[in-house]
C-alpha positions as CSV (number, residue, x, y, z in Angstrom):
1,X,44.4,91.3,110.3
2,X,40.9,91.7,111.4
3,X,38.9,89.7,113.2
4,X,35.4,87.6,112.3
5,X,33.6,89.9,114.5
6,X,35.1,93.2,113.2
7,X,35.1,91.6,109.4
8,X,31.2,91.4,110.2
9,X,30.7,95.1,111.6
10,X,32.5,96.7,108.6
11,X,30.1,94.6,106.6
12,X,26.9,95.3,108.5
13,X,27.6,99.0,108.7
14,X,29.4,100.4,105.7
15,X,28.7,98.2,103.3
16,X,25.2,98.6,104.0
17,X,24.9,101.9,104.7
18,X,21.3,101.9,102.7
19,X,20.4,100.1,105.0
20,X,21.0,102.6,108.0
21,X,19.8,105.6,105.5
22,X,16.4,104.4,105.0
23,X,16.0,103.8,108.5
24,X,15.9,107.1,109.4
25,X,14.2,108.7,106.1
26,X,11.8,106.4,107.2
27,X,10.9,108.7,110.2
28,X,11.9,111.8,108.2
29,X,13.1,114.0,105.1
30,X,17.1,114.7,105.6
31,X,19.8,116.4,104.0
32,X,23.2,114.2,103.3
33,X,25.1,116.0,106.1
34,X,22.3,115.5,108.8
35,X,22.3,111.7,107.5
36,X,25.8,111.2,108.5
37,X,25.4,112.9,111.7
38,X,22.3,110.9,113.3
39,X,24.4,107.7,111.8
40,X,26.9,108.5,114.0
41,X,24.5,109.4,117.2
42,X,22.2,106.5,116.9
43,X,24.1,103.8,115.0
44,X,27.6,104.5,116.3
45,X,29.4,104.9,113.1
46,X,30.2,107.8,110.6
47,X,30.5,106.6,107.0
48,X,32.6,108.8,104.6
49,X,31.2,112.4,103.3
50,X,31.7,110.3,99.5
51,X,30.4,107.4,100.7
52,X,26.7,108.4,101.9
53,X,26.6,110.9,98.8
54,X,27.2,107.6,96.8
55,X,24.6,105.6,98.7
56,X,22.0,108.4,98.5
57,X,22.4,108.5,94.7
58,X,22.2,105.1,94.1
59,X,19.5,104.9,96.2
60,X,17.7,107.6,94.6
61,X,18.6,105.9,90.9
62,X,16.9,102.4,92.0
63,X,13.6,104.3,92.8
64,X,14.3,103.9,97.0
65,X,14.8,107.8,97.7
66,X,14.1,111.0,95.8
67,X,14.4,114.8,96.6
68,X,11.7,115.8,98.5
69,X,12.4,119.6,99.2
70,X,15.2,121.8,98.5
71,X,15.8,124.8,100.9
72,X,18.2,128.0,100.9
73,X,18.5,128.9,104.2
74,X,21.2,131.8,104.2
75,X,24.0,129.9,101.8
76,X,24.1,126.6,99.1
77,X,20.9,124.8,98.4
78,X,20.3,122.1,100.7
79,X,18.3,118.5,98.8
80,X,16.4,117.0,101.3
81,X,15.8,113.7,100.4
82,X,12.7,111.0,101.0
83,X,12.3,107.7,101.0
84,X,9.8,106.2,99.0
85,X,7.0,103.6,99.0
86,X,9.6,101.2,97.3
87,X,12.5,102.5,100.1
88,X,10.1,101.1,102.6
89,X,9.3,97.9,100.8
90,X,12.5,96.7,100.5
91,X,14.0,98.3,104.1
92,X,10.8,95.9,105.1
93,X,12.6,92.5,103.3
94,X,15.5,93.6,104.9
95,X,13.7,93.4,108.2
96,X,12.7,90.4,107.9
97,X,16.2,88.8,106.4
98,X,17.5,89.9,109.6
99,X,14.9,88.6,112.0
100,X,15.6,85.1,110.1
101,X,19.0,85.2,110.3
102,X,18.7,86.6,114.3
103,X,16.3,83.2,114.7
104,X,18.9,81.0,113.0
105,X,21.8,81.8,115.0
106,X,20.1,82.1,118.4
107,X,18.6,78.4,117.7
108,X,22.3,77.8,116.6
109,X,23.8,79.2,119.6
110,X,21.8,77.0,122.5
């Protein structure tokens, strides 16, 4: 059985993982496989090969991401993909959910 605090990671990390994915399209265009990887050296987790293909094309179906290049460099086509004006809107509301909720609990917490 897992615990509160590990119920809460799996649901802050994989369960949002458009959340992470914007993040860093927001600093630069990415292929799905070089997504995964900076996930897992800046945000400590490695979501499923599926999962962030999923993610991505949800994301790109809503209007958040799209395909901004596609490159052959010496085998398959790679898709880089982009996040958009409306990715940055709502990875913005996000933002600001979570500073609310930060200011909640630490006001909670004293």
């Amino acid at each position: 059985m897992r615990t509160p605090s590990e119920r809460l990671r799996r649901s802050m990390t994989s369960d949002n993982l458009w959340l992470y994915i914007l993040t860093l399209l927001k600093n630069k265009e990415m292929y799905p496989y070089e997504i995964r990887e900076k996930i897992r050296d800046r945000f400590g987790f490695l979501p499923g090969n599926v999962t962030a293909y999923i993610v991505l094309e949800k994301l790109k179906a809503g209007g958040y991401v799209k395909i901004g290049r596609k490159e052959k460099i010496g085998g398959p086509e790679r898709a880089y993909y982009k996040i958009t004006q409306k990715g940055k809107t709502e990875l913005g509301k996000a933002g600001k959910i979570f500073g609310e909720i930060s200011k909640k609990l630490t006001v909670a917490t004293r």
